[in-house]
C-alpha positions in Angstrom: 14.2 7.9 5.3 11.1 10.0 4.9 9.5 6.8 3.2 9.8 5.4 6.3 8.9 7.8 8.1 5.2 8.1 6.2 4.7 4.3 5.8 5.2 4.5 9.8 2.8 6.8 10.8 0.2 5.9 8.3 0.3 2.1 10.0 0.0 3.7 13.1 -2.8 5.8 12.3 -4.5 3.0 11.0 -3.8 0.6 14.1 -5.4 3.4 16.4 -8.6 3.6 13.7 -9.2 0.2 14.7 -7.0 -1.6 11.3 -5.2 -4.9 11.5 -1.8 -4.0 9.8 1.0 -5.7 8.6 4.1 -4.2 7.5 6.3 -5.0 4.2 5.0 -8.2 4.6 6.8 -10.8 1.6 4.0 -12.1 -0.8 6.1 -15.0 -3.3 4.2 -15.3 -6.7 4.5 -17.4 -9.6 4.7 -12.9 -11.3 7.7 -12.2 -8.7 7.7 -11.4 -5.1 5.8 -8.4 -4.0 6.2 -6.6 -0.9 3.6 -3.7 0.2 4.4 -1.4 2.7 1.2 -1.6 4.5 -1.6 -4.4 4.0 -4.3 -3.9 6.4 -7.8 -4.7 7.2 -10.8 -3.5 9.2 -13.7 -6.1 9.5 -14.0 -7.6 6.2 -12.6 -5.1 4.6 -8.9 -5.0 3.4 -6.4 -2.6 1.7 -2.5 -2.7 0.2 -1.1 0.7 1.1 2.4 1.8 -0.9 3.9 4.6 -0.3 5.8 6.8 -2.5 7.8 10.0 -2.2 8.0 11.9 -5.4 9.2 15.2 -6.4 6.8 18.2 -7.8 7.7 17.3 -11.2 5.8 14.4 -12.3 1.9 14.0 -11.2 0.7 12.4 -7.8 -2.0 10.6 -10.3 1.1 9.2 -12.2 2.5 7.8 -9.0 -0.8 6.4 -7.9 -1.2 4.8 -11.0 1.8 3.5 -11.5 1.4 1.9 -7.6 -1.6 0.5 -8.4 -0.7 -1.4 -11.6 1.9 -2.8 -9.9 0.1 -4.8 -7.3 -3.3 -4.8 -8.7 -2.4 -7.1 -11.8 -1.5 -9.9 -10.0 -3.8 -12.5 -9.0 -2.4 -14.7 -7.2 -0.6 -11.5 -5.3 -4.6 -10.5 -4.2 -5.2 -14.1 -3.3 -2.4 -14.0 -0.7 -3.2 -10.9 0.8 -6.8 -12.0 0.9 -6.1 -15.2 3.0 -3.3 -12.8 5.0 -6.2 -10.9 6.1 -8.9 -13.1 6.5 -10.8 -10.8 3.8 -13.0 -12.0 0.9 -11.3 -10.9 -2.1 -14.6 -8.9 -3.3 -14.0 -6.9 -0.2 -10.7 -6.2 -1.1 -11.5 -2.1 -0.7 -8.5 -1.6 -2.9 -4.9 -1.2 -3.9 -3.5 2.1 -3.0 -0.4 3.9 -3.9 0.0 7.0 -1.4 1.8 9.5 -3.3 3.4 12.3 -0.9 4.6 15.6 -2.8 8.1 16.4 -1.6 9.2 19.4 -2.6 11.9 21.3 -1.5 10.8 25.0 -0.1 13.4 27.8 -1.5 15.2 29.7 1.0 
């Protein structure tokens, strides 16, 4: 639920900065189907947002990397969101994977 919650709010933060946005939108590839939380664009420049809710035990850079492997790798998959949002792929500003540290405060 607090994925959700985050993925929510960042798209809507986005929409009011002006950002075309589209959410979990399904990208079928010859790899496997993808499906970011967030793709969005401003001008000519687009973005794949993921987000990611982790605990306090493994690294936010661990997350991020791990998100951005995931989607960045794929060709075809940058292709697809290129043509999705009207973006030339060399202004594809990047493949994101928003970590958010949950951690549970003692009581």
């Amino acid at each position: 639920m607090r994925h959700d919650a985050v993925a929510s709010t960042l798209a809507g933060e986005l929409q009011r900065g002006g950002y075309s946005v589209h959410r979990e939108h399904v990208f079928r590839t010859p790899d496997r189907v993808r499906k970011p939380d967030i793709v969005a664009a401003k001008g000519e420049h687009g973005h794949v947002l993921d987000v990611q809710i982790i605990s306090g035990a493994r690294p936010l850079a661990e997350g991020h990397a791990r998100k951005r492997n995931y989607y960045a790798n794929n060709r075809e998959l940058l292709a697809r969101v290129c043509d999705l949002l009207q973006v030339p792929e060399k202004k594809l500003g990047g493949i994101h994977g928003y970590a958010v540290l949950a951690r549970c405060v003692g009581s």
